[in-house]
NUVEX-795021 format. One line per field, with one value per atom (N, C-alpha, C): atom name; z, y, x; residue number from 1; residue in one letter. Coordinates in steps of 0.001 Angstrom, whole numbers, plus 500000, padded with zeros to 6 digits. Example, Ala and Ser with C-alpha at 12.3 -4.5 7.8 and 13.67 -1.06 7.14 Angstrom:
BEGIN
atom: c(N, CA, C, N, CA, C)
w: c(507800, 507800, 507800, 507080, 507140, 507870)
v: c(494310, 495500, 496700, 497750, 498940, 500030)
u: c(513190, 512300, 513200, 512850, 513670, 512900)
seq: c(1, 1, 1, 2, 2, 2)
type: c(A, A, A, S, S, S)
This chain:
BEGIN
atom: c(N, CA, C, N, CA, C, N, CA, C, N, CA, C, N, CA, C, N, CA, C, N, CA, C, N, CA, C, N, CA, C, N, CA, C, N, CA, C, N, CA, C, N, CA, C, N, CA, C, N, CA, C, N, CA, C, N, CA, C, N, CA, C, N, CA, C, N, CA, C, N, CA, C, N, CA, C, N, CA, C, N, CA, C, N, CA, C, N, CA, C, N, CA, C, N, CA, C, N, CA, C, N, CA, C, N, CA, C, N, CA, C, N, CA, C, N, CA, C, N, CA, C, N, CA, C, N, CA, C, N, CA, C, N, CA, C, N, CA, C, N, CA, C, N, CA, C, N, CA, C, N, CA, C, N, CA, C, N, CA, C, N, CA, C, N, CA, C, N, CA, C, N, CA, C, N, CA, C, N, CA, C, N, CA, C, N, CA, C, N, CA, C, N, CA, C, N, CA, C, N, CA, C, N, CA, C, N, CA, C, N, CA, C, N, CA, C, N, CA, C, N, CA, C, N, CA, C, N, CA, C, N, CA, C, N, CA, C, N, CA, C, N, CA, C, N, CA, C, N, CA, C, N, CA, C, N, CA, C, N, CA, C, N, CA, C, N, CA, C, N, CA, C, N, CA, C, N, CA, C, N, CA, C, N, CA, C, N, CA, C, N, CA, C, N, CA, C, N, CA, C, N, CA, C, N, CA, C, N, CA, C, N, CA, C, N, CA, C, N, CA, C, N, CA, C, N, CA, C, N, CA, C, N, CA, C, N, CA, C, N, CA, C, N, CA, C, N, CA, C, N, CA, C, N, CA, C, N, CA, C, N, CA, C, N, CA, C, N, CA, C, N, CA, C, N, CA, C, N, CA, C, N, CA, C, N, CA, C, N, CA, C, N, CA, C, N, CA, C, N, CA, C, N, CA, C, N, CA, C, N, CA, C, N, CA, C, N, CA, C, N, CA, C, N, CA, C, N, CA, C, N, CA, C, N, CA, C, N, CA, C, N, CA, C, N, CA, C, N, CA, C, N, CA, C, N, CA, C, N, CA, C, N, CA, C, N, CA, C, N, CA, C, N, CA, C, N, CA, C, N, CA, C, N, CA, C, N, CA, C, N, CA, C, N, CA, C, N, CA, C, N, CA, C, N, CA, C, N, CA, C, N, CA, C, N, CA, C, N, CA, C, N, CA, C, N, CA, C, N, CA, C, N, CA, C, N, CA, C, N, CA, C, N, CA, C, N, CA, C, N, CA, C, N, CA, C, N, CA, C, N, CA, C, N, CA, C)
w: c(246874, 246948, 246832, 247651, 247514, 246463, 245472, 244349, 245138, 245984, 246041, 245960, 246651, 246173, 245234, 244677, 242743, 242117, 242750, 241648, 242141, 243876, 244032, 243098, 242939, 242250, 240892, 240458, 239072, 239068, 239522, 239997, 240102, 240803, 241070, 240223, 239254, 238433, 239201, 239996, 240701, 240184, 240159, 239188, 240331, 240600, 241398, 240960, 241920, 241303, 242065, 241188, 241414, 241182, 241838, 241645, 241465, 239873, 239582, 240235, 240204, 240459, 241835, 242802, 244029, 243642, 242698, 242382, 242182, 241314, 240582, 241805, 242673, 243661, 245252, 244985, 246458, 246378, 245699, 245717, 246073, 246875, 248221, 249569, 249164, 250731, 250739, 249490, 249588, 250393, 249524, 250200, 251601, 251876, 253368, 254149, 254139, 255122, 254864, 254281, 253905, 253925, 252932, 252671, 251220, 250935, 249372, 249097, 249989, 249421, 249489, 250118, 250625, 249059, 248945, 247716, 246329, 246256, 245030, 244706, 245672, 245659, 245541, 245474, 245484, 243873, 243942, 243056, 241732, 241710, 241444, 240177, 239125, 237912, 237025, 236328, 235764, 236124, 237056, 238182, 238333, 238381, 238412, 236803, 235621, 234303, 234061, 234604, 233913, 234411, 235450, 236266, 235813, 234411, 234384, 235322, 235775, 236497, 236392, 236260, 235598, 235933, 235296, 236374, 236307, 236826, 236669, 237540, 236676, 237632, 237414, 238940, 239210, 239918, 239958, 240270, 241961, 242473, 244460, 244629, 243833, 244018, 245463, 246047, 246875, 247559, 247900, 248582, 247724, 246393, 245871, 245370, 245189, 244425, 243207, 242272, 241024, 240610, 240017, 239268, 237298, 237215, 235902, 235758, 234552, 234080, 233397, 232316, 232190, 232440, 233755, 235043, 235271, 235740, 236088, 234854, 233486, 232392, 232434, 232504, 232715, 233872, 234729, 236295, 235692, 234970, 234933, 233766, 232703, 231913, 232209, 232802, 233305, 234384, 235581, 237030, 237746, 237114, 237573, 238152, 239930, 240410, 240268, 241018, 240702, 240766, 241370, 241334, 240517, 239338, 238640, 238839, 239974, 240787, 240329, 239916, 239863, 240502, 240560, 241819, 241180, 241569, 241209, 240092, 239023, 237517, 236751, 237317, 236815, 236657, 237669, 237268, 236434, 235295, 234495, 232936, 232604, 231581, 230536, 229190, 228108, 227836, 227002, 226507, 226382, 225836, 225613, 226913, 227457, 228525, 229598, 229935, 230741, 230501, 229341, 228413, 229297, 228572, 229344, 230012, 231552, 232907, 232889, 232160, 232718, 231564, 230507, 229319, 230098, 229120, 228860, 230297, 230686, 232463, 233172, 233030, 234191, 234011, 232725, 232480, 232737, 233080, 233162, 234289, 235405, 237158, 237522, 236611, 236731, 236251, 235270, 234563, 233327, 232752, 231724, 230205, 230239, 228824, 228093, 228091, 226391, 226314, 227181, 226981, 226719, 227489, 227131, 227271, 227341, 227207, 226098, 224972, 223690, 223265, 221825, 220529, 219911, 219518, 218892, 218866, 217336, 216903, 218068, 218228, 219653, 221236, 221213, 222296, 222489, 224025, 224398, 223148, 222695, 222524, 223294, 224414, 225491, 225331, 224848, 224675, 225063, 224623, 225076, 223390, 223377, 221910, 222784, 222368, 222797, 222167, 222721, 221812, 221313, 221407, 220887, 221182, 220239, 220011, 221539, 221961, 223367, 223234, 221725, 221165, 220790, 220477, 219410, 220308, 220815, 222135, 222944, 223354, 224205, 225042, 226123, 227759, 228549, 228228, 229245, 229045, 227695, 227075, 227651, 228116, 228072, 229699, 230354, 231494, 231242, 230198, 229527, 228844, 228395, 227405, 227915, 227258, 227346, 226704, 227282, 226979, 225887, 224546, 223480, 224056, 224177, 224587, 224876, 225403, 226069, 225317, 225407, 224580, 225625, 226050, 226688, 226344, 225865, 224722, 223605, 223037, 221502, 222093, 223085, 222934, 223824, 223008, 223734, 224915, 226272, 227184, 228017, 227275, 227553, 226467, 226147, 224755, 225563, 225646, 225690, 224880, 225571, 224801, 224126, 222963, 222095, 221212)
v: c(940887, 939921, 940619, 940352, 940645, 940003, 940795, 940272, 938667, 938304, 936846, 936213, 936386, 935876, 935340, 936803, 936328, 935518, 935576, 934699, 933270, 933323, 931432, 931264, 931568, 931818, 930921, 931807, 931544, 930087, 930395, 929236, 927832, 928040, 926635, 926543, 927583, 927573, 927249, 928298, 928515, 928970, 929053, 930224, 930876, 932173, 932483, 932894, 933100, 933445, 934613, 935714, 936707, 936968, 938187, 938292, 939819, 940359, 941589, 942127, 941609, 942238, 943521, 942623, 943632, 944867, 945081, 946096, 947025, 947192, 947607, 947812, 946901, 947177, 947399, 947538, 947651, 949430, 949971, 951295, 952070, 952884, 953978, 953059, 951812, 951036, 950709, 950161, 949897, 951140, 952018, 953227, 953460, 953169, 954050, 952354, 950942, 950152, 949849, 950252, 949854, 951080, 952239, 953418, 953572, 954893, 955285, 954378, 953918, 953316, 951513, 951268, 949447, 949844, 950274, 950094, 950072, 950663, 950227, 949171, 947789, 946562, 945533, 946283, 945690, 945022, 943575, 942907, 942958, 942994, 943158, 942539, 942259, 941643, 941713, 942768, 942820, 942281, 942785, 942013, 940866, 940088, 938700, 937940, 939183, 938260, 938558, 939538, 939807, 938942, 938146, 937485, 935946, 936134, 934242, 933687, 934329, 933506, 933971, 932819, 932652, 932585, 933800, 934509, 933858, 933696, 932931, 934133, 934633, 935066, 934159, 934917, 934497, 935433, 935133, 936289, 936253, 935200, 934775, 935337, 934874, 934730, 933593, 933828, 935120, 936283, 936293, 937234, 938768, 938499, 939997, 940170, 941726, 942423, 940867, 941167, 940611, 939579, 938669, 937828, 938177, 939422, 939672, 939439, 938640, 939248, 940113, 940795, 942119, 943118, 943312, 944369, 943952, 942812, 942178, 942601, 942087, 942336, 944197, 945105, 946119, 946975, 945949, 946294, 945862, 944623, 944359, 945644, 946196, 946807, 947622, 948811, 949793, 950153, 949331, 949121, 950641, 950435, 951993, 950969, 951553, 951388, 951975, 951751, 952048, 953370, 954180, 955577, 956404, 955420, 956247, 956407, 956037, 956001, 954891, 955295, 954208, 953665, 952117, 951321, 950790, 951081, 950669, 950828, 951393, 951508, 951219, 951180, 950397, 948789, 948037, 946458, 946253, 947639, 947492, 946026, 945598, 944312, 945029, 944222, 944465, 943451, 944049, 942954, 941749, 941410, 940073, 939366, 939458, 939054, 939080, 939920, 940120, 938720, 938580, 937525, 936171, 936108, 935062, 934473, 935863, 935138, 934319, 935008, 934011, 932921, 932319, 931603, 930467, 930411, 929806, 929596, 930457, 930176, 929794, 929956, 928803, 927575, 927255, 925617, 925139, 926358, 925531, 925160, 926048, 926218, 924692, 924032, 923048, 922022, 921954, 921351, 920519, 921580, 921400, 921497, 922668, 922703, 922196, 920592, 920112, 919760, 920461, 919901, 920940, 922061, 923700, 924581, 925872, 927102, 928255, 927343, 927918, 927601, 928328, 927410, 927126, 925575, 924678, 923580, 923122, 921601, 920661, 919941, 918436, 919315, 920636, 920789, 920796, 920762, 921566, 922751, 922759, 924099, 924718, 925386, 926057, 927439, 928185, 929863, 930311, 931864, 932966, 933847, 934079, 934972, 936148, 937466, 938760, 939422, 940834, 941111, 942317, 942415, 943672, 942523, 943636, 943102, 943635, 942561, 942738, 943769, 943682, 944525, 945306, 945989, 946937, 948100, 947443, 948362, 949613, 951125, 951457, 950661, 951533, 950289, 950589, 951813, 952125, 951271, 950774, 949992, 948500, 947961, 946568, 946224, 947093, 946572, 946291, 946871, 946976, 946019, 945079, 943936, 942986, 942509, 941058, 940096, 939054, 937453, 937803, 936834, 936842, 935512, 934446, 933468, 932446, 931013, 930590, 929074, 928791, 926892, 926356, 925252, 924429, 922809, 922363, 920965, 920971, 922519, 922397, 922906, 922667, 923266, 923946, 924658, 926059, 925642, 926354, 925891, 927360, 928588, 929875, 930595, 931401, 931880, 933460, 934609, 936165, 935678, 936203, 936266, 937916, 937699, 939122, 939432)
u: c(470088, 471174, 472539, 473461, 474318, 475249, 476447, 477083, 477894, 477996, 478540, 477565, 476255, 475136, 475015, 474835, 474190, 475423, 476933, 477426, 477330, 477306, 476791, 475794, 474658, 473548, 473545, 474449, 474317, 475805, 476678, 477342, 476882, 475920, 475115, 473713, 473598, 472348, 470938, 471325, 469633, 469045, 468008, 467024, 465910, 465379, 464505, 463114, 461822, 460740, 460819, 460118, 459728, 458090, 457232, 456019, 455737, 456129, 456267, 454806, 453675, 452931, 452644, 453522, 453903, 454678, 455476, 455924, 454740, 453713, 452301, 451700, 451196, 450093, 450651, 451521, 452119, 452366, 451937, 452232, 453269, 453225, 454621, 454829, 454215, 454400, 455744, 456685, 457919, 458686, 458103, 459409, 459375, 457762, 457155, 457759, 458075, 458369, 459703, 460652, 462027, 463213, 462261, 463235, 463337, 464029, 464355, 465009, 466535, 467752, 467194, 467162, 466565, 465282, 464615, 463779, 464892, 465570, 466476, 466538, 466610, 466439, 465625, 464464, 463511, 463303, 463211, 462865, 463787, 465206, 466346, 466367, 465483, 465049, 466552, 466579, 467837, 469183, 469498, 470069, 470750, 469454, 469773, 470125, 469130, 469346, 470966, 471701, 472726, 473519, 473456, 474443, 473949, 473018, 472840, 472026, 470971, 470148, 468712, 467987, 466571, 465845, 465170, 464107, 462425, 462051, 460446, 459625, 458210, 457414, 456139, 455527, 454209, 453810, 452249, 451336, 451094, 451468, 451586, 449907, 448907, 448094, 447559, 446800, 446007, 446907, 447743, 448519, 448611, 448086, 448126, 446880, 447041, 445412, 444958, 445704, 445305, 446335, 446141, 446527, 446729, 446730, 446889, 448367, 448564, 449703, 450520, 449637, 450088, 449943, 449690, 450060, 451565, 451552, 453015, 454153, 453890, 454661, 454569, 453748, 454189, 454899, 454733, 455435, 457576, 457271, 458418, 459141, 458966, 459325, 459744, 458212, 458423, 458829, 459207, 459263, 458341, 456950, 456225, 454889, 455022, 453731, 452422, 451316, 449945, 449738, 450592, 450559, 451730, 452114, 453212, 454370, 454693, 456134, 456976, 458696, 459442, 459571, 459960, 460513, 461320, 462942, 464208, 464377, 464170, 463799, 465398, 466163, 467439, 467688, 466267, 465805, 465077, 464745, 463731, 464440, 463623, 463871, 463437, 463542, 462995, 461640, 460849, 459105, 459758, 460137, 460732, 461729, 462008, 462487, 461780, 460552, 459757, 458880, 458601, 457216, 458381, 459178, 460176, 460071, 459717, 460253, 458989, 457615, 456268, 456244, 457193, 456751, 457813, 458485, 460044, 460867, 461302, 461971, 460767, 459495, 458730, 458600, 458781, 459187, 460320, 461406, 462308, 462995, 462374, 461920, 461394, 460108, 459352, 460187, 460987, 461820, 460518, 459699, 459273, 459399, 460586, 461188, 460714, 460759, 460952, 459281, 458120, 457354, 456173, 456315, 455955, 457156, 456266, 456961, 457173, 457190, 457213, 456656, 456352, 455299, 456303, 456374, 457534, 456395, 456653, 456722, 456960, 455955, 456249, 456211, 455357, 455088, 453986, 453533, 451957, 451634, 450441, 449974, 449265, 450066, 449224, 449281, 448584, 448934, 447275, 447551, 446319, 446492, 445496, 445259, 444960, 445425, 445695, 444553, 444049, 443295, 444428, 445636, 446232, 447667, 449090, 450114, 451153, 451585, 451757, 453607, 454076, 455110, 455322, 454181, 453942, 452894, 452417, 451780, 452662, 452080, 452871, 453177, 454242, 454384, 453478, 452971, 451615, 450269, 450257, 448849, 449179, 450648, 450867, 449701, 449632, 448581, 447103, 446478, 445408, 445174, 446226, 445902, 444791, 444316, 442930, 443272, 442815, 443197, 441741, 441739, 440904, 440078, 441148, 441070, 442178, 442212, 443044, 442973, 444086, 444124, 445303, 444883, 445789, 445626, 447164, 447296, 446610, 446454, 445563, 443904, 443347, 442245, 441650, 440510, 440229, 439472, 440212, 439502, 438977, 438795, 438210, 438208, 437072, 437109, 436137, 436517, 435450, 434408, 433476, 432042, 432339, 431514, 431313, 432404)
seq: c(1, 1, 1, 2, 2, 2, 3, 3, 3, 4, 4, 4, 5, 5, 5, 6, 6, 6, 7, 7, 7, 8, 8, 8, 9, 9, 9, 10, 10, 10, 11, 11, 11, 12, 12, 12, 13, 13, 13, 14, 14, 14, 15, 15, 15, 16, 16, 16, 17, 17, 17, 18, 18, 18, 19, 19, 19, 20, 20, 20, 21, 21, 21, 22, 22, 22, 23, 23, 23, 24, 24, 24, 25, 25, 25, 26, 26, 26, 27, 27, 27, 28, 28, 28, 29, 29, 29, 30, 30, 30, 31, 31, 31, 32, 32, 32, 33, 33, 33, 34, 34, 34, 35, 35, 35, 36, 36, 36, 37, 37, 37, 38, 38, 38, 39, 39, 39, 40, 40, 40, 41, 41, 41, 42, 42, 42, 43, 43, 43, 44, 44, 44, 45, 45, 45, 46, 46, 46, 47, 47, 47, 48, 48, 48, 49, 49, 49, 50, 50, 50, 51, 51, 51, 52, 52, 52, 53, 53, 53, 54, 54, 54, 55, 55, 55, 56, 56, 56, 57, 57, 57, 58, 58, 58, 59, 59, 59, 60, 60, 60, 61, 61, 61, 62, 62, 62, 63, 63, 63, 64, 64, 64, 65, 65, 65, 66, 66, 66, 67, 67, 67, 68, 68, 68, 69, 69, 69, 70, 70, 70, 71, 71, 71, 72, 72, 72, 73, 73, 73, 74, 74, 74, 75, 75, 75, 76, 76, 76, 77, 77, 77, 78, 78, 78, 79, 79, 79, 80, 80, 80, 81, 81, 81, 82, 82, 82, 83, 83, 83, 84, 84, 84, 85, 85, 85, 86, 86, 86, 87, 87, 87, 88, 88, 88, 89, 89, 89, 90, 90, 90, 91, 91, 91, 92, 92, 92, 93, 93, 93, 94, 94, 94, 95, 95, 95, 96, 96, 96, 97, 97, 97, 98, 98, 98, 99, 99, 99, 100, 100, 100, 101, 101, 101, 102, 102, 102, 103, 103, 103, 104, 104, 104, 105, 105, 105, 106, 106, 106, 107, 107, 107, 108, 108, 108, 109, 109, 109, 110, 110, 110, 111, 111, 111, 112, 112, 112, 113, 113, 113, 114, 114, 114, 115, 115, 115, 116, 116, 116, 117, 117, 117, 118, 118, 118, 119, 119, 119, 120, 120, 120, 121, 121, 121, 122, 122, 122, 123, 123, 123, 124, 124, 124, 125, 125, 125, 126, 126, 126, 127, 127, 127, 128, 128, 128, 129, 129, 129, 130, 130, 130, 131, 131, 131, 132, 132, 132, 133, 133, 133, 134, 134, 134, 135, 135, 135, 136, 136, 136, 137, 137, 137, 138, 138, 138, 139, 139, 139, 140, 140, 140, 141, 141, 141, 142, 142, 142, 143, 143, 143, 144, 144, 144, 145, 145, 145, 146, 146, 146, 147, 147, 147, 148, 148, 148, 149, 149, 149, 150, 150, 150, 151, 151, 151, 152, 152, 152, 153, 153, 153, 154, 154, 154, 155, 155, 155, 156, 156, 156, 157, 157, 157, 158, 158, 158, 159, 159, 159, 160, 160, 160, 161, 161, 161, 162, 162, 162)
type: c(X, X, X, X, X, X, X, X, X, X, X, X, X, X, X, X, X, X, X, X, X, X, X, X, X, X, X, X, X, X, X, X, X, X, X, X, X, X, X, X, X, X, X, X, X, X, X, X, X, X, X, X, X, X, X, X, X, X, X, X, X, X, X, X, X, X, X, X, X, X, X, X, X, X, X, X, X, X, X, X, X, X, X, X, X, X, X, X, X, X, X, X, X, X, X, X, X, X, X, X, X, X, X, X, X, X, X, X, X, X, X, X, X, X, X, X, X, X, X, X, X, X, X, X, X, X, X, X, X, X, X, X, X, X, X, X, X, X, X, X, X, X, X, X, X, X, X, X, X, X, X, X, X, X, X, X, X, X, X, X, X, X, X, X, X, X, X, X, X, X, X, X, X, X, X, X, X, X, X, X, X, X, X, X, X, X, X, X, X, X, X, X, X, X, X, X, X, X, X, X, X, X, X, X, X, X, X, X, X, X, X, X, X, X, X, X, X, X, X, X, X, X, X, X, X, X, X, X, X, X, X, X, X, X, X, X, X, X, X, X, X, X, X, X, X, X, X, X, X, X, X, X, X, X, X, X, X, X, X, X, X, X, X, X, X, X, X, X, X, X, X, X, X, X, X, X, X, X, X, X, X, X, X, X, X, X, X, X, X, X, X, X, X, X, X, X, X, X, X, X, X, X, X, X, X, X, X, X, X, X, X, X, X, X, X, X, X, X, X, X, X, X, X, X, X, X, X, X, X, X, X, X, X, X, X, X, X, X, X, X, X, X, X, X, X, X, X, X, X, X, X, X, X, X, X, X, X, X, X, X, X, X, X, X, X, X, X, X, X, X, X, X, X, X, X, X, X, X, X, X, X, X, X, X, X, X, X, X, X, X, X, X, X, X, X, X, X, X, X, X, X, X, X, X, X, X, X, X, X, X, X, X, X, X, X, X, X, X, X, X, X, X, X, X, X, X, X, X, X, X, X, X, X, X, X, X, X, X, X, X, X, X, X, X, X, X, X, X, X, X, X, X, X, X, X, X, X, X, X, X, X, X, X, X, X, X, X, X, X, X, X, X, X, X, X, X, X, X, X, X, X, X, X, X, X, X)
């Protein structure tokens, strides 16, 4: 996006989705169908948070390898694809802002706010139990994480065997 862009953007409080996961599985294809310089741009995360505009991801499931999301949450951090390579690594976010774009800004894309997104008193309890601390983890371990299990409106509706 170009900077008039992003300030209509945020001007008119658009918010966009992004699908970090293409960063991760799309490998050297960015560089090899666009270029070194046109890849700088690619998926402009930071970018857009600094200019006030709210970022939502998703996984654009079927169109990509996987639907994980912390591949995606480590795609967003680290901006490092499947072979180690940066992609734009100046759109890199912080854990918490990354968790964000898939918690909190997708409710608010849906205009669900006051109803998920967070764990708060008088909301959904829709979350995933981790089997490791998704903060405290290297950034290399955040792709490795496992769902323990899953609750949506309070109950468990997937639980790992073992």
């Amino acid at each position: 996006p170009t900077p008039r862009a992003l300030d209509q953007m945020a001007e008119c409080r658009l918010g966009t989705v992004v699908q970090p996961t293409f960063i991760y599985w799309e490998g050297n294809a960015i560089f090899n169908d666009v270029g070194e310089d046109r890849a700088l741009n690619w998926k402009p995360v930071r970018r857009y948070l600094d200019h006030g505009i709210v970022v939502t991801s998703s996984s654009d499931v079927p169109s990509t390898v996987s639907a994980n999301p912390f591949v995606a949450l480590y795609s967003l951090v680290t901006r490092k694809n499947n072979l180690g390579r940066k992609v734009a690594p100046q759109e890199a976010v912080t854990r918490e802002e990354a968790l964000r774009t898939y918690t909190v800004n997708g409710t608010w894309i849906t205009r669900e706010e006051k109803l998920k997104g967070s764990l708060e008193i008088g909301k959904l309890a829709d979350l995933a139990v981790l089997d490791r601390d998704y903060f405290a983890v290297s950034e290399e371990e955040i792709k490795d994480i496992q769902v323990v299990k899953t609750m949506v409106a309070g109950d468990v509706v997937w639980e790992r065997e073992g």
